[in-house]
CHARMM-style PDB file with segment names, atoms N, HN, CA, C and O in Angstrom:
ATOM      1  N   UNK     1       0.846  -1.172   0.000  1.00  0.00      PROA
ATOM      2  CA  UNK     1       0.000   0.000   0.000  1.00  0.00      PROA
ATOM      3  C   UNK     1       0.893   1.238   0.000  1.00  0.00      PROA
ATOM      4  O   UNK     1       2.047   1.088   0.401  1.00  0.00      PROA
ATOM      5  N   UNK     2       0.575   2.186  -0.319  1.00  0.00      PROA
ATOM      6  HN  UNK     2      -0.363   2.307  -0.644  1.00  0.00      PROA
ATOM      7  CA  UNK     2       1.096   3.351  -0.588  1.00  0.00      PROA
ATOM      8  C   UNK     2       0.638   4.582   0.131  1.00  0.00      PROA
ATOM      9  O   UNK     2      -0.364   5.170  -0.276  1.00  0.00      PROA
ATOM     10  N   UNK     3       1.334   5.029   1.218  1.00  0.00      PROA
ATOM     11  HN  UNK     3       2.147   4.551   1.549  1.00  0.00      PROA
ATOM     12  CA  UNK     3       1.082   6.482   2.071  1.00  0.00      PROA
ATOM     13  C   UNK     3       1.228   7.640   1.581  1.00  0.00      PROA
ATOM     14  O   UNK     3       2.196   7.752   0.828  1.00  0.00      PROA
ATOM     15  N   UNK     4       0.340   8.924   1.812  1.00  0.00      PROA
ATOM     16  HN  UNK     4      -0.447   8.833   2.423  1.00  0.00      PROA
ATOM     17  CA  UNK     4       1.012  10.368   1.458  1.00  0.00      PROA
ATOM     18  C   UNK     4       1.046  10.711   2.839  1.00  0.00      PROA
ATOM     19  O   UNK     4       0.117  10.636   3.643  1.00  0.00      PROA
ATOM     20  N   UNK     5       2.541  11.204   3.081  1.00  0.00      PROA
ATOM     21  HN  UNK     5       3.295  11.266   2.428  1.00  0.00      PROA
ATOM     22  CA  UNK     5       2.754  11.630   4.562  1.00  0.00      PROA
ATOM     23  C   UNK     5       3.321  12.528   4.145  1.00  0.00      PROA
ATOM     24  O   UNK     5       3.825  12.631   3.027  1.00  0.00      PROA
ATOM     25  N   UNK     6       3.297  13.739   5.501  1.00  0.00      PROA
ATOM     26  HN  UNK     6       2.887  13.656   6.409  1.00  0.00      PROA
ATOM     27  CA  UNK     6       3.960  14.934   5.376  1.00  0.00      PROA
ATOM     28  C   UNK     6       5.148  15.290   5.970  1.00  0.00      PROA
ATOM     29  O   UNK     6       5.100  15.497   7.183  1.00  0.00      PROA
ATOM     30  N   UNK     7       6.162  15.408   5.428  1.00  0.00      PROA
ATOM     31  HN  UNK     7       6.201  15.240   4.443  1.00  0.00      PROA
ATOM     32  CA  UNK     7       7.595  16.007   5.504  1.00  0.00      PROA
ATOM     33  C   UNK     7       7.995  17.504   6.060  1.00  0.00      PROA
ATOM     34  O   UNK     7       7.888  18.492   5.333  1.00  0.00      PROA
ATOM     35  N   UNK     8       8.451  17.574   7.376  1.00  0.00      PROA
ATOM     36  HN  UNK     8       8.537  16.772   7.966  1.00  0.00      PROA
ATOM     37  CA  UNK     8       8.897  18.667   7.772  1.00  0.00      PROA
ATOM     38  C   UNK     8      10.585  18.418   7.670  1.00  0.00      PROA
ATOM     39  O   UNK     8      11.288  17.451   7.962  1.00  0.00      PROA
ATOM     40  N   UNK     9      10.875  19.716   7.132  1.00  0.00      PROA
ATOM     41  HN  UNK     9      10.304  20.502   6.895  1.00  0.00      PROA
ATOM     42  CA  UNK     9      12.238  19.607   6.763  1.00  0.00      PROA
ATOM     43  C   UNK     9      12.832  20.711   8.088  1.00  0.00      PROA
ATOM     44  O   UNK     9      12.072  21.528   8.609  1.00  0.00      PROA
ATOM     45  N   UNK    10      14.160  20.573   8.461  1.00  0.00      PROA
ATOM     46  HN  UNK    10      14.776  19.909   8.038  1.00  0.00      PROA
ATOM     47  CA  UNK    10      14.792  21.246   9.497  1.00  0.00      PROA
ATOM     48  C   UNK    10      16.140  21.451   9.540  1.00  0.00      PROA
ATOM     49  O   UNK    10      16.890  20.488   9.697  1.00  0.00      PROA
ATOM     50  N   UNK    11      16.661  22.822   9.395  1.00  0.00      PROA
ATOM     51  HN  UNK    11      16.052  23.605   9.267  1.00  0.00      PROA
ATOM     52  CA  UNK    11      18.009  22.612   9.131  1.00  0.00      PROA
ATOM     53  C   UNK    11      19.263  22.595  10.138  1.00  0.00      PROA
ATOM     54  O   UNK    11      19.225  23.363  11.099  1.00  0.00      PROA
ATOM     55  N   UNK    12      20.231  21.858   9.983  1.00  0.00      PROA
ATOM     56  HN  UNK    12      20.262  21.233   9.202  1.00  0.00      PROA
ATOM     57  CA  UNK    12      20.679  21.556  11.370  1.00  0.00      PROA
ATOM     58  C   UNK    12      21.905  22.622  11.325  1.00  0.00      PROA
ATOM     59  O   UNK    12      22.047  23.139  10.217  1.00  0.00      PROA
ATOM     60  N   UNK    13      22.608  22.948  12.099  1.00  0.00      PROA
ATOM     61  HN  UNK    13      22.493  22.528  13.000  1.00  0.00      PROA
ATOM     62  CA  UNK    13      23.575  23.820  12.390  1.00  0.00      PROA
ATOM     63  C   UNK    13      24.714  23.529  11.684  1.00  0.00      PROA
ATOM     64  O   UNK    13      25.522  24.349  11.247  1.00  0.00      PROA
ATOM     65  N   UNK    14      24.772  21.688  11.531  1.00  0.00      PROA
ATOM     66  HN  UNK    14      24.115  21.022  11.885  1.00  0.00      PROA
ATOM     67  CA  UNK    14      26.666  21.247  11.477  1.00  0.00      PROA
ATOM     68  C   UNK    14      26.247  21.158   9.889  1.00  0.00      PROA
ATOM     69  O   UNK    14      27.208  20.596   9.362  1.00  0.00      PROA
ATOM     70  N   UNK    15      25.239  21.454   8.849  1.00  0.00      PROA
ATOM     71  HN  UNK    15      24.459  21.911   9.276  1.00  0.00      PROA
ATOM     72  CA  UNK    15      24.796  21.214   7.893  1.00  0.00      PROA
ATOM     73  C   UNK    15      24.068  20.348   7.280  1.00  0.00      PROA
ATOM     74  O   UNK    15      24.209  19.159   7.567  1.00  0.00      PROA
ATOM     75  N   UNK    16      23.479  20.601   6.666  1.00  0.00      PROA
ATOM     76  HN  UNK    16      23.364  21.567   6.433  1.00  0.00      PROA
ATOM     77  CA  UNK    16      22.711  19.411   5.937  1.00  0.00      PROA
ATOM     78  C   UNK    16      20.768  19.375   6.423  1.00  0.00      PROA
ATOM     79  O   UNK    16      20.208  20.338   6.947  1.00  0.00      PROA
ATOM     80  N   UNK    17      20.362  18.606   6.223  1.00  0.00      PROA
ATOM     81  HN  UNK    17      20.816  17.824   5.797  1.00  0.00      PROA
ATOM     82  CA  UNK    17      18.935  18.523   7.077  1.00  0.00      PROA
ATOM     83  C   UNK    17      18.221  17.577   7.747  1.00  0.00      PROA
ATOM     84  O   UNK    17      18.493  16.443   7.354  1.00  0.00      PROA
ATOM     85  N   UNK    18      17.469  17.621   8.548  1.00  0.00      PROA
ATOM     86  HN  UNK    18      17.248  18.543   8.867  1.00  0.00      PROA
ATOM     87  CA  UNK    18      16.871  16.459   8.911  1.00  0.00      PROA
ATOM     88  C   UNK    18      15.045  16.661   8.470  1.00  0.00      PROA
ATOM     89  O   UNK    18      14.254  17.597   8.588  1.00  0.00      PROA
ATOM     90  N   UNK    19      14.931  15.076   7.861  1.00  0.00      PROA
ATOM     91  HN  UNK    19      15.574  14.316   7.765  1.00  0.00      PROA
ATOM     92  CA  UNK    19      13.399  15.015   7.528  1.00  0.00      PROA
ATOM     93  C   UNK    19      12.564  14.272   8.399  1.00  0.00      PROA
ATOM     94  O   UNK    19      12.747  13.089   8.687  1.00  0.00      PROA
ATOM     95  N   UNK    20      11.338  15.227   8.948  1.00  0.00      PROA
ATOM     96  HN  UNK    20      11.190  16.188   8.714  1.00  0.00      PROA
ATOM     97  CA  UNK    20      10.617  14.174   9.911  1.00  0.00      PROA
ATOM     98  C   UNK    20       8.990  14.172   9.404  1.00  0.00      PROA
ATOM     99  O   UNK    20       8.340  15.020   8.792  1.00  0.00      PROA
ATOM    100  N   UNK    21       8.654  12.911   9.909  1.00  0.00      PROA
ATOM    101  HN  UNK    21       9.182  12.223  10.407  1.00  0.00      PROA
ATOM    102  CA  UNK    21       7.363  12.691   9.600  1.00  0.00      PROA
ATOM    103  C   UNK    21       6.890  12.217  10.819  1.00  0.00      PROA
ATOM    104  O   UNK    21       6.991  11.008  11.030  1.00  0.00      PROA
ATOM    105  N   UNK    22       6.464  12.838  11.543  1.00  0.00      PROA
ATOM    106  HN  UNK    22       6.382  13.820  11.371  1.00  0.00      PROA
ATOM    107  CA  UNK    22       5.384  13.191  13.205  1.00  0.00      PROA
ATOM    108  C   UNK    22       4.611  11.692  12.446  1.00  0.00      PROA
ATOM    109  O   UNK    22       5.246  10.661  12.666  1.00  0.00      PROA
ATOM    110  N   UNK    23       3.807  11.592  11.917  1.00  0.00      PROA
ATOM    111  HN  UNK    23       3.291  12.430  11.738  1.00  0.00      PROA
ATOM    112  CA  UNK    23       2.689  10.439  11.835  1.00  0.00      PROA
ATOM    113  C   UNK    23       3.173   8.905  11.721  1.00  0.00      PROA
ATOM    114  O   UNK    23       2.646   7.795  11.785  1.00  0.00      PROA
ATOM    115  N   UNK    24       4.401   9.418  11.526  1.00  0.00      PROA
ATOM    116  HN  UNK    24       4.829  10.320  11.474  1.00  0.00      PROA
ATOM    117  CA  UNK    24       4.700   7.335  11.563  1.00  0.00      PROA
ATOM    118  C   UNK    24       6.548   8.072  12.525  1.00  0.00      PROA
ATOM    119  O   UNK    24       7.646   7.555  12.322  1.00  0.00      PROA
ATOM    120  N   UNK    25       6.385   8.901  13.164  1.00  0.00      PROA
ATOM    121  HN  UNK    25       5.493   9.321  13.329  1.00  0.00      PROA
ATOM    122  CA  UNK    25       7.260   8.690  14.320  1.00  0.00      PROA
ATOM    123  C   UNK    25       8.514   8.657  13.546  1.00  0.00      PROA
ATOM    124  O   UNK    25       9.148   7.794  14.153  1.00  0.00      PROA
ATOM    125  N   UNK    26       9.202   9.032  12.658  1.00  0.00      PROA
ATOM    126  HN  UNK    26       8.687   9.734  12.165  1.00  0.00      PROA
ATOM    127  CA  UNK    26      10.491   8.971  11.672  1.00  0.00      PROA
ATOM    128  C   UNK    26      11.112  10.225  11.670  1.00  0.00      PROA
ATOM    129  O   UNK    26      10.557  11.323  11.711  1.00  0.00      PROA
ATOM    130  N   UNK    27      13.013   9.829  11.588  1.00  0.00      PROA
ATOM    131  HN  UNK    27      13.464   8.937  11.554  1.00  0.00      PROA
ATOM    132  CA  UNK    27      13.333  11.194  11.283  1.00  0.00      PROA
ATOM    133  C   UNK    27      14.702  10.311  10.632  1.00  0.00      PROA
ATOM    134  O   UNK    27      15.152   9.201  10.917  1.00  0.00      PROA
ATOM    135  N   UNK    28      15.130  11.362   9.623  1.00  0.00      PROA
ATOM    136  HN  UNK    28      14.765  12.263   9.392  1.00  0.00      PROA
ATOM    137  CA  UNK    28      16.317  11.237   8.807  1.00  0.00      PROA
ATOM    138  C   UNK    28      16.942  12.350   8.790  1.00  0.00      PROA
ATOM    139  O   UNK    28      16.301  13.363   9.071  1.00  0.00      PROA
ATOM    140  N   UNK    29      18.923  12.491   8.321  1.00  0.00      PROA
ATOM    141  HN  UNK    29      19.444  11.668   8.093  1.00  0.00      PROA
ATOM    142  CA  UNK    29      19.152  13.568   7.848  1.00  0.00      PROA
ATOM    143  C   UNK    29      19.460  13.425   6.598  1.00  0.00      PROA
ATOM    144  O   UNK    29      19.097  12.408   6.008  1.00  0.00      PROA
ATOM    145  N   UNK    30      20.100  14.297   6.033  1.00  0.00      PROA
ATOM    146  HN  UNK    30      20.394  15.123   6.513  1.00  0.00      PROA
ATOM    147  CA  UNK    30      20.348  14.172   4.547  1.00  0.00      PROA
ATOM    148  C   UNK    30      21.165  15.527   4.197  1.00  0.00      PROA
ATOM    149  O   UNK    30      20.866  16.572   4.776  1.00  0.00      PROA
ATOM    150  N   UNK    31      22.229  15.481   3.211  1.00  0.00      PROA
ATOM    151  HN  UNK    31      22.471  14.632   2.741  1.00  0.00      PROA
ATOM    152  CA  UNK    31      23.086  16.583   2.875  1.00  0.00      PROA
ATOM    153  C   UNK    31      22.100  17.641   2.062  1.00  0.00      PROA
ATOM    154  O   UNK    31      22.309  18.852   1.989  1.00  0.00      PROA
ATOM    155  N   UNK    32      21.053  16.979   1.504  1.00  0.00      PROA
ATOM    156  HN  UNK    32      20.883  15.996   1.563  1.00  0.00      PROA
ATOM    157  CA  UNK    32      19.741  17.632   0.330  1.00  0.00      PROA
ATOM    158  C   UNK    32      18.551  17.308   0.955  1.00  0.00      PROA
ATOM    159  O   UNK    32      18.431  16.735   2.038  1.00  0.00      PROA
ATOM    160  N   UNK    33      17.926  17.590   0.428  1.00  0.00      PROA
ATOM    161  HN  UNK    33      18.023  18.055  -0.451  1.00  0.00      PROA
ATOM    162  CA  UNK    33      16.161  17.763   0.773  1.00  0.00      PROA
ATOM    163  C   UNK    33      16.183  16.229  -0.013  1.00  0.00      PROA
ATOM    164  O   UNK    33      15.747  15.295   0.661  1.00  0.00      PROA
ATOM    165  N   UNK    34      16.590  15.973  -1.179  1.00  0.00      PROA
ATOM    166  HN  UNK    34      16.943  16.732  -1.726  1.00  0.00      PROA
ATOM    167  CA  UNK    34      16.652  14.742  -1.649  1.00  0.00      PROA
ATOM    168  C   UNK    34      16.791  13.763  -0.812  1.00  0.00      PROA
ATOM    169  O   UNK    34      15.821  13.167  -0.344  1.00  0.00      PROA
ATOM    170  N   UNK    35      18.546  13.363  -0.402  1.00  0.00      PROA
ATOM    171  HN  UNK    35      19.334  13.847  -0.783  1.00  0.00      PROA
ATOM    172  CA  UNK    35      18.993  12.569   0.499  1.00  0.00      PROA
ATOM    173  C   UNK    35      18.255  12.563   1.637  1.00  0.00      PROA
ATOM    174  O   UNK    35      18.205  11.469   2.200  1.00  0.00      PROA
ATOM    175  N   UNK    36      17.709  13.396   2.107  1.00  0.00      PROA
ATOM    176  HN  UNK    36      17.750  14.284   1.650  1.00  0.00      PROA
ATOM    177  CA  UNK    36      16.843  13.526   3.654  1.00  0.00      PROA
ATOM    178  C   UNK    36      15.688  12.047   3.417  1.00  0.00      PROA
ATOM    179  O   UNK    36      15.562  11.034   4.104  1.00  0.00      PROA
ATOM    180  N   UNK    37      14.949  12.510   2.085  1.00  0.00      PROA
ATOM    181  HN  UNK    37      15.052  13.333   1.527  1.00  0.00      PROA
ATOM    182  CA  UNK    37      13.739  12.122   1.599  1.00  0.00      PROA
ATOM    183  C   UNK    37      14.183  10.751   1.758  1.00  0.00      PROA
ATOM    184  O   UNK    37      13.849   9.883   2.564  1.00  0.00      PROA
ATOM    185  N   UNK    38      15.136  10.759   0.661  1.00  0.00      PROA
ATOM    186  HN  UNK    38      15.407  11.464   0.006  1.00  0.00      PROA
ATOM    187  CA  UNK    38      15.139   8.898   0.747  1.00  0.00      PROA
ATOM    188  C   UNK    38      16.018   8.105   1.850  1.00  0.00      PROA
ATOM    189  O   UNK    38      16.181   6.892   1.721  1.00  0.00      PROA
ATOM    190  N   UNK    39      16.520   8.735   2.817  1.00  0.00      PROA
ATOM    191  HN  UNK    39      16.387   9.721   2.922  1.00  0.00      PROA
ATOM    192  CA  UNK    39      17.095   8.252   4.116  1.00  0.00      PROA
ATOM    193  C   UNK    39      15.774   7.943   5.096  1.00  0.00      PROA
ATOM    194  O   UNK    39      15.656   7.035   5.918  1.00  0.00      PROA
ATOM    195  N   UNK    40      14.897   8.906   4.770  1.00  0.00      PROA
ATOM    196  HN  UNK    40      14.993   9.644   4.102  1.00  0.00      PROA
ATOM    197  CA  UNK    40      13.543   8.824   5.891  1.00  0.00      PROA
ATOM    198  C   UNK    40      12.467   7.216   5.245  1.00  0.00      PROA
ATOM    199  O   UNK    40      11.895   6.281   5.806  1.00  0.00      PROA
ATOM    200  N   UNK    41      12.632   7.573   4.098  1.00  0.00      PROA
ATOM    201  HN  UNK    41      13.096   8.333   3.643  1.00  0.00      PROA
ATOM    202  CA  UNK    41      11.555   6.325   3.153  1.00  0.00      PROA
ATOM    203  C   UNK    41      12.774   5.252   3.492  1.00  0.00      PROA
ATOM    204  O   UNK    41      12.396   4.270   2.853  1.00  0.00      PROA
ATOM    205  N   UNK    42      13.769   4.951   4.003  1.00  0.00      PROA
ATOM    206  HN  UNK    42      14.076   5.748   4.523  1.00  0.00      PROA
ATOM    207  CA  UNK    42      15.030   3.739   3.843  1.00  0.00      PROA
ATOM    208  C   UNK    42      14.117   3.778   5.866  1.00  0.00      PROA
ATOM    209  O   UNK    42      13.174   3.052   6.180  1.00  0.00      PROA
ATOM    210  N   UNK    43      14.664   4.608   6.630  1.00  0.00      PROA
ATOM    211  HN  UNK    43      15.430   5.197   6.374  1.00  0.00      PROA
ATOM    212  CA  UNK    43      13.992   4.719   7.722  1.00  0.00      PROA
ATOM    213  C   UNK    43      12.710   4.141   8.331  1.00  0.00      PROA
ATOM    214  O   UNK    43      12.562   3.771   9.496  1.00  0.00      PROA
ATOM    215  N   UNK    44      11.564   4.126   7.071  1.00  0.00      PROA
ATOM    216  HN  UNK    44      11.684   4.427   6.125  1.00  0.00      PROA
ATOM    217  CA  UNK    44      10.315   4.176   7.392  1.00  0.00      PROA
ATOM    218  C   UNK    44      10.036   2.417   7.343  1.00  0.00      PROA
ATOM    219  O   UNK    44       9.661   1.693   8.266  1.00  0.00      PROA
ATOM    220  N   UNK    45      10.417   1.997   5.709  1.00  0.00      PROA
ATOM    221  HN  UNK    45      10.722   2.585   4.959  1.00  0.00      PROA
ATOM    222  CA  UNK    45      10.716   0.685   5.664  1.00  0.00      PROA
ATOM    223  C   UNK    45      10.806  -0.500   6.801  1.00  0.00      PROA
ATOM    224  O   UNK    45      10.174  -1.502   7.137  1.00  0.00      PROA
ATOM    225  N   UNK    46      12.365   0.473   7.313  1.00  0.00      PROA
ATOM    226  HN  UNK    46      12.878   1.287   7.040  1.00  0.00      PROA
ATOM    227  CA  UNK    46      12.953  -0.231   8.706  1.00  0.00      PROA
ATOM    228  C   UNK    46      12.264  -0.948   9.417  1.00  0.00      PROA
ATOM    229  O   UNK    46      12.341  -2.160   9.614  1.00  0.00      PROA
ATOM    230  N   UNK    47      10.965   0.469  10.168  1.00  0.00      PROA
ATOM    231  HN  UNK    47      10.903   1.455  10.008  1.00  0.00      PROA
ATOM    232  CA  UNK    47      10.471   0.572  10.798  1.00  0.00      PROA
ATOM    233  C   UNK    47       9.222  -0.274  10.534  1.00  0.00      PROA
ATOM    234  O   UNK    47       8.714  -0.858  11.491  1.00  0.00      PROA
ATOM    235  N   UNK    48       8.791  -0.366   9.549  1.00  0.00      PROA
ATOM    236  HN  UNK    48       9.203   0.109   8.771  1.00  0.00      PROA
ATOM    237  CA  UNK    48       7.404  -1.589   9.256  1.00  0.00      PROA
ATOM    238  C   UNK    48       7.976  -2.616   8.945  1.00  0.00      PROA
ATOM    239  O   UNK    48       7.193  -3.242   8.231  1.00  0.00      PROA
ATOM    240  N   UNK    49       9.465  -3.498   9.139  1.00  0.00      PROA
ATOM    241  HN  UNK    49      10.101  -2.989   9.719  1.00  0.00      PROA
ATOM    242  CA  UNK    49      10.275  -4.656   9.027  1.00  0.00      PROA
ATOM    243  C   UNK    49      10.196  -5.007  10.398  1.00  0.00      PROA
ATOM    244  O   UNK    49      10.126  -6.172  10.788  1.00  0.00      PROA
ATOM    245  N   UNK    50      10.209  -3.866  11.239  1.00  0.00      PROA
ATOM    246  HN  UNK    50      10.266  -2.919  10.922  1.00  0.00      PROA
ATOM    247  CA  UNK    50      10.818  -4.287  12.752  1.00  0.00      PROA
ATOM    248  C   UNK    50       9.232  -4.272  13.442  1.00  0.00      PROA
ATOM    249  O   UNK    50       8.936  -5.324  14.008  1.00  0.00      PROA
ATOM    250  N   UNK    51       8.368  -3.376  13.449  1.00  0.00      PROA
ATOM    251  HN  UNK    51       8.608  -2.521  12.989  1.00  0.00      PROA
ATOM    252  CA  UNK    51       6.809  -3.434  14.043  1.00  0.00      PROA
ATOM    253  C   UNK    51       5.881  -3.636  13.351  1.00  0.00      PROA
ATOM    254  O   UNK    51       4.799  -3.788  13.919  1.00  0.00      PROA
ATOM    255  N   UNK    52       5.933  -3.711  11.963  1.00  0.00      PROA
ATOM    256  HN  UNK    52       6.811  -3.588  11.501  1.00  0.00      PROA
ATOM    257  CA  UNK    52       4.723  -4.217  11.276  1.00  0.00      PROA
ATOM    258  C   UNK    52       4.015  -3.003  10.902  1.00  0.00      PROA
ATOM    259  O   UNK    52       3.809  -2.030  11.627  1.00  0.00      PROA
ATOM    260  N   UNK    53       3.638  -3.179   9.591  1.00  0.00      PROA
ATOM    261  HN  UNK    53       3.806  -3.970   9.002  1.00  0.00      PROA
ATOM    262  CA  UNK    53       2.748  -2.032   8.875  1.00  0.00      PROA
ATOM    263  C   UNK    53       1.796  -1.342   9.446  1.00  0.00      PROA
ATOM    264  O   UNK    53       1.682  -0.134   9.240  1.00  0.00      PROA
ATOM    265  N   UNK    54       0.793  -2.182  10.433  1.00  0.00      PROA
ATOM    266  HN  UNK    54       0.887  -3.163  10.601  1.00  0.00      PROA
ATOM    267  CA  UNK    54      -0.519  -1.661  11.264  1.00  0.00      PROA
ATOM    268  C   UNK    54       0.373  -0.881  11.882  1.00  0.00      PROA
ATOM    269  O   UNK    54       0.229   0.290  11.533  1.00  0.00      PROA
ATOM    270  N   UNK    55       1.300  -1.055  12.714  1.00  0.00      PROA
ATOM    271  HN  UNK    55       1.416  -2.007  12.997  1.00  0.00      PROA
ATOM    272  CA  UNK    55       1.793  -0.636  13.946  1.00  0.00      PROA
ATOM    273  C   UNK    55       2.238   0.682  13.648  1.00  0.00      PROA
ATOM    274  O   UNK    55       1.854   1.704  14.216  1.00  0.00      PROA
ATOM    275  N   UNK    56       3.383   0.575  12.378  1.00  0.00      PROA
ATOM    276  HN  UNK    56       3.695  -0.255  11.916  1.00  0.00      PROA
ATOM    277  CA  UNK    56       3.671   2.004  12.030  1.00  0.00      PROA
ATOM    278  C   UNK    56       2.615   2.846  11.466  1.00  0.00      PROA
ATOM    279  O   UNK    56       2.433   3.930  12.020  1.00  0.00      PROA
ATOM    280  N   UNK    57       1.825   2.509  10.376  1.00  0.00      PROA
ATOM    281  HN  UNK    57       1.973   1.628   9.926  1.00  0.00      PROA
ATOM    282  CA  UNK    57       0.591   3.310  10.128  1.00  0.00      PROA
ATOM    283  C   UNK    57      -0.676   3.580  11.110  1.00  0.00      PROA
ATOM    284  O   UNK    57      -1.763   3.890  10.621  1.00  0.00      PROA
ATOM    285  N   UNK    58      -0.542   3.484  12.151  1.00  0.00      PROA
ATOM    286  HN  UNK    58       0.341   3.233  12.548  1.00  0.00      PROA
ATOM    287  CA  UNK    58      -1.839   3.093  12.487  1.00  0.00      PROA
ATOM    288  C   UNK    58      -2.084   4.533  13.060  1.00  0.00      PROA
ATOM    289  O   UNK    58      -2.989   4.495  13.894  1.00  0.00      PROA
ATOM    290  N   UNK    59      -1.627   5.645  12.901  1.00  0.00      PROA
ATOM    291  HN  UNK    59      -0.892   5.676  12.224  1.00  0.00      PROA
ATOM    292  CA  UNK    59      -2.380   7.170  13.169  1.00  0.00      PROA
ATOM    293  C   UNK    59      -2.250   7.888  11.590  1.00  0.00      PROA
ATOM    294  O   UNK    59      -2.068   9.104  11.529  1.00  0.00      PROA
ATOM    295  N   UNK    60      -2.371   6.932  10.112  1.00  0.00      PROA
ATOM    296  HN  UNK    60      -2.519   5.944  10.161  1.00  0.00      PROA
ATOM    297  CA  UNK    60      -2.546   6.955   8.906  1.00  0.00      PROA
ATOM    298  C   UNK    60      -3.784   6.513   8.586  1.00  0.00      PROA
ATOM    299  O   UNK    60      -3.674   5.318   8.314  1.00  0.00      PROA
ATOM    300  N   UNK    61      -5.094   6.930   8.463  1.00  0.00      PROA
ATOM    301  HN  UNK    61      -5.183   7.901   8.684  1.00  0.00      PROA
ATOM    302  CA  UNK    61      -6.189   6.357   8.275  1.00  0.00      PROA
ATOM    303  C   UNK    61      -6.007   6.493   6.529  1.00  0.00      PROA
ATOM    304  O   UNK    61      -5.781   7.428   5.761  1.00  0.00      PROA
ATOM    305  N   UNK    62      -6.286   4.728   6.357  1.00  0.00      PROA
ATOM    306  HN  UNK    62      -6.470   3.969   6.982  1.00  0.00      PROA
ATOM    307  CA  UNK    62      -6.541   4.724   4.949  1.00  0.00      PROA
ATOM    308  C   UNK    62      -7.501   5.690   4.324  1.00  0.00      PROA
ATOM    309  O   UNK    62      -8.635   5.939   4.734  1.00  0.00      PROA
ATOM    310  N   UNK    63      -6.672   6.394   2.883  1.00  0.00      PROA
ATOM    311  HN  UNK    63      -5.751   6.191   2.550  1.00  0.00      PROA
ATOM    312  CA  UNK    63      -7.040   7.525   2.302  1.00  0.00      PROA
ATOM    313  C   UNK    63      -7.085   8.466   2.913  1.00  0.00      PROA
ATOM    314  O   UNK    63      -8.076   9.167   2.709  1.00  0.00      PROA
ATOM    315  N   UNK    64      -6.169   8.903   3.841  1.00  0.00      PROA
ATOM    316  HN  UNK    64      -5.364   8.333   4.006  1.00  0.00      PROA
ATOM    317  CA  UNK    64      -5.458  10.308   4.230  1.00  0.00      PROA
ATOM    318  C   UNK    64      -4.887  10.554   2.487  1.00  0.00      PROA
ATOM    319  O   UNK    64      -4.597   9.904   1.483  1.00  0.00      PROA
ATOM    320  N   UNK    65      -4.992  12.195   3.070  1.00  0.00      PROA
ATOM    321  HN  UNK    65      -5.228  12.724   3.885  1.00  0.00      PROA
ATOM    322  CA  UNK    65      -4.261  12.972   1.716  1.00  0.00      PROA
ATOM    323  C   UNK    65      -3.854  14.003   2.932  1.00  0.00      PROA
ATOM    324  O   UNK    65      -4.322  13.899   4.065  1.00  0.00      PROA
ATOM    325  N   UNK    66      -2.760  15.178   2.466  1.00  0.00      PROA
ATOM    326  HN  UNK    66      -2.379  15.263   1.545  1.00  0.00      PROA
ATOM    327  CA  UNK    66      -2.046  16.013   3.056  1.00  0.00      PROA
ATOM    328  C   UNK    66      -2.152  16.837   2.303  1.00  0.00      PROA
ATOM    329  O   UNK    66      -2.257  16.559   1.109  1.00  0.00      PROA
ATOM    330  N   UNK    67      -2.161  18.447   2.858  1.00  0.00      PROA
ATOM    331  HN  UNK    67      -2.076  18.673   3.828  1.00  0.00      PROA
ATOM    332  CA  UNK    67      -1.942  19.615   2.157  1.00  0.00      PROA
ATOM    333  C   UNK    67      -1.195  20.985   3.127  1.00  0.00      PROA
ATOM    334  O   UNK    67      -1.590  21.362   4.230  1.00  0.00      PROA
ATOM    335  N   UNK    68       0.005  21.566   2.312  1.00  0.00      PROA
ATOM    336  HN  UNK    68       0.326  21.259   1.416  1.00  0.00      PROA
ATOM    337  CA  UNK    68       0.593  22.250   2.878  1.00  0.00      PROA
ATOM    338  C   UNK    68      -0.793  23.986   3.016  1.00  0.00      PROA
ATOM    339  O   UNK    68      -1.454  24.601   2.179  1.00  0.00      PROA
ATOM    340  N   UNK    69      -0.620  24.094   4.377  1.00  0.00      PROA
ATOM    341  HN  UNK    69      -0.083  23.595   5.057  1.00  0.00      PROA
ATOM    342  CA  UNK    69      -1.171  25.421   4.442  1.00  0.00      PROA
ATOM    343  C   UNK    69       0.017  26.429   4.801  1.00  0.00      PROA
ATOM    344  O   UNK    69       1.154  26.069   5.104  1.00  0.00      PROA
ATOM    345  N   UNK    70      -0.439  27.771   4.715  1.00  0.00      PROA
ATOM    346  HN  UNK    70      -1.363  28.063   4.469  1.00  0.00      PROA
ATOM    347  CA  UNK    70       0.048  28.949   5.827  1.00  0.00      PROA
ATOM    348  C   UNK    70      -0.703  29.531   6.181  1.00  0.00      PROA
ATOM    349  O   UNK    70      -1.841  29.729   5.757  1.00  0.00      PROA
ATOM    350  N   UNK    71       0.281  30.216   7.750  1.00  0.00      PROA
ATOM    351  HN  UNK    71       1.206  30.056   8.095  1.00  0.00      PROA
ATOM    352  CA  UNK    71      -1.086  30.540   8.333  1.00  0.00      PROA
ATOM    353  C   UNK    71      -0.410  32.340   9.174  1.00  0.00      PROA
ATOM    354  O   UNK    71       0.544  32.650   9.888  1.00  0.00      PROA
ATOM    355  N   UNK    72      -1.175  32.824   8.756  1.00  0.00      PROA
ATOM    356  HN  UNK    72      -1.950  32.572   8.176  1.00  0.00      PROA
ATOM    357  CA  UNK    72      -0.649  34.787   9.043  1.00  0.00      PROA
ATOM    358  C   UNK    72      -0.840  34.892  10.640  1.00  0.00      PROA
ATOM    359  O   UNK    72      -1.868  35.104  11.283  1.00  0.00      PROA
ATOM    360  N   UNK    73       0.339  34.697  11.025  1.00  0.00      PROA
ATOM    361  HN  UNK    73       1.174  34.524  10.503  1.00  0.00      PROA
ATOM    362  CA  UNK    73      -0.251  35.252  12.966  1.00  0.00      PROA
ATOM    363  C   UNK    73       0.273  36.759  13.128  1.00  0.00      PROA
ATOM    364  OT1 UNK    73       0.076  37.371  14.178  1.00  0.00      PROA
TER     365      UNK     73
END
């Protein structure tokens, strides 16, 4: 099955970035927004090898979709 999860990107001091996804509990870094991406999806994998797909998805309700907002404070 196939997830759309949302990616917060964060940049770290010593360089490079880290990618996290709050809904399945994951974080990666990466020298690029690229490398972040596919260190977190190598990450996520892991993580449904070691607890099982329910376990990691399970605050993913089938047919979630994501959309970036902003918001003016």
């Amino acid at each position: 099955m196939k997830y759309r999860l949302s990616v917060l990107f964060v940049p770290l001091q010593e360089g490079g970035l880290m990618a996290r996804c709050d809904r399945v509990r994951a974080t990666a870094t990466g020298s690029t927004r690229e490398e972040a991406i596919e260190n977190l999806q190598e990450a996520i994998v892991e993580l449904v090898k070691e607890y099982g797909e329910q376990a990691v998805f399970q605050d993913v309700p089938p047919g979630t979709d994501m959309e970036v907002i902003e918001v003016a404070v």
